[in-house]
C-alpha positions, 0 to 999 in steps of 0.5 A: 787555912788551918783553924781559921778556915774552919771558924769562918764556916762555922759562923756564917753557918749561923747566920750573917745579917744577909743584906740583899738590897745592893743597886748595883754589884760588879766583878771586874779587873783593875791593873795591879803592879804585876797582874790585873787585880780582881775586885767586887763593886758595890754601889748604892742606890742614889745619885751620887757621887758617893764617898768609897771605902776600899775593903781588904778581906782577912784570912792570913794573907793566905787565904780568904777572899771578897765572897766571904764578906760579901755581907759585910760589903752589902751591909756598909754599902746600904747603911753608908751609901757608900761605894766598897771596893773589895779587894781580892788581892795576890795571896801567900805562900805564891806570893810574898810580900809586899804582893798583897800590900801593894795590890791592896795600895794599887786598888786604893790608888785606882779608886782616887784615880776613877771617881767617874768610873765609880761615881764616887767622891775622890775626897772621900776614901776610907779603907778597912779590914779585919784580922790580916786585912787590918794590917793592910789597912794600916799599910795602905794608910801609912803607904798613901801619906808616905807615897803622896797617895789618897789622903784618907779620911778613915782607916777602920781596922778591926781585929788587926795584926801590927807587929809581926817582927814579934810575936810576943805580947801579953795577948798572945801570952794569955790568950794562946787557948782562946776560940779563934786564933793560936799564937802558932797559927799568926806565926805559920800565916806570918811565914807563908807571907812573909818568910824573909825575917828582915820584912818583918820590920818593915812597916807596911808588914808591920805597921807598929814599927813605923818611924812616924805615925803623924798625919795619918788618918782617924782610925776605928780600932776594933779588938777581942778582949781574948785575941791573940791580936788584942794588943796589936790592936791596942798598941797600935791606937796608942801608937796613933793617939799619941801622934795625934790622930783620932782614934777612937778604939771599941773593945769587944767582952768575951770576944777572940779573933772574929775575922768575918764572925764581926758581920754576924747576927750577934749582938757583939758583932753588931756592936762592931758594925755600928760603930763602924757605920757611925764612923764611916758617916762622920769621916764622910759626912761630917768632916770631923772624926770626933776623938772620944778616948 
């Protein structure tokens, strides 16, 4: 995986905020578009049904998988008292695109399609991702209002990939040398994943590109101020705003490409945790995402 491999040891070397108190966790299969689809259920303590959050892992699209965000999963499980699905969708350079967008739409319709099964709320789905899993997150989105799919009540994309026709913003410009993330490395995970040029335009590759960005889900954009991806994250919450969606965008000082370093000990990290859990109980237990930028 390149230098995000290595990244991703060296922070949980030192020390996620491990969360062990988990009712119930599950590894099974669900049916996929072409193969079963492994997932990891974790469901809270209590009596439901409880509201779901489909979570897609990072790693390129090439690499990662749900053991590495097993604590984040806990985490948002217990202080949410939500069920997460993680997600362990087909991975490039086997499969290309659309594989992983579309195991990550077809888990995302399985949840909606099984609330006795999960004990969960049908009307209460959210989905969210860092680094390539942002990117699925804003395809499934834009996927589940496109296909007549879940209607979502919150999308949270942390550290998010949106163009990647193009690889040429300012953030990539000035912040090619920053810790965590190289404009070569998006552009080896970009062609592994997607080697056609023309999928690049597509917008479940890349969601920036899409014709309409009305009627989609309130969205917690999550960026690094020095990621290479920071104006990914940044153009795309303006991209939804402007169309009228809540959004609601929380900017990390000093921070670059975090991928799974978001559910560390950290102080920044856990700025990014809470501001998801409080957007996750607001989308689910308020029924109203309070638009404050």
């Amino acid at each position: 995986m390149h230098m995000l491999g290595s990244i991703v040891s060296a922070e949980f070397a030192k020390g996620p905020a491990r969360e062990r108190s988990v009712a119930r966790i599950e590894t099974t299969e669900i049916p996929g578009p072409e193969a079963p689809i492994p997932v990891r259920i974790y469901t809270p303590a209590g009596v439901g049904p409880f509201p779901s959050l489909v979570y897609f892992h990072g790693g390129g699209w090439s690499g990662g998988s749900p053991a590495m965000y097993d604590d984040v999963c806990r985490f948002l499980c217990n202080r949410v008292s939500c069920v997460v699905v993680s997600v362990d969708y087909r991975l490039a350079p086997k499969h290309t695109f659309p594989a992983a967008f579309e195991d990550a739409y077809a888990a995302t319709l399985w949840v909606r399609n099984n609330p006795g099964r999960l004990n969960s709320d049908p009307e209460r789905i959210a989905v969210a991702g860092d680094s390539a899993g942002g990117n699925l997150a804003a395809a499934v989105a834009l996927a589940s209002r496109d296909r007549g799919g879940p209607k979502l009540v919150l999308q949270v994309l942390a550290f998010p990939s949106t163009d990647l026709a193009s690889l040429d913003t300012e953030s990539y410009r000035q912040n090619n040398t920053a810790a965590g993330l190289t404009r070569q490395e998006v552009m080896s995970f970009r062609d592994q994943y997607m080697p056609v040029p023309e999928d690049r335009l597509n917008p479940y590759a890349s969601p920036l590109r899409a014709s309409n960005h009305q009627g989609l889900p309130p969205a917690l954009v999550i960026v690094g101020e020095i990621d290479v991806l920071l104006d990914d994250g940044l153009q795309y919450g303006a991209k939804l705003a402007a169309s009228g969606v809540p959004v609601r965008t929380v900017r990390l000082a000093g921070q670059g490409h975090a991928v799974v370093v978001w559910a560390t000990a950290s102080q920044k990290a856990r700025t990014a945790l809470d501001a998801t859990v409080q957007a996750l109980n607001e989308a689910y237990y308020v029924k109203i995402f309070q638009k404050d930028n």
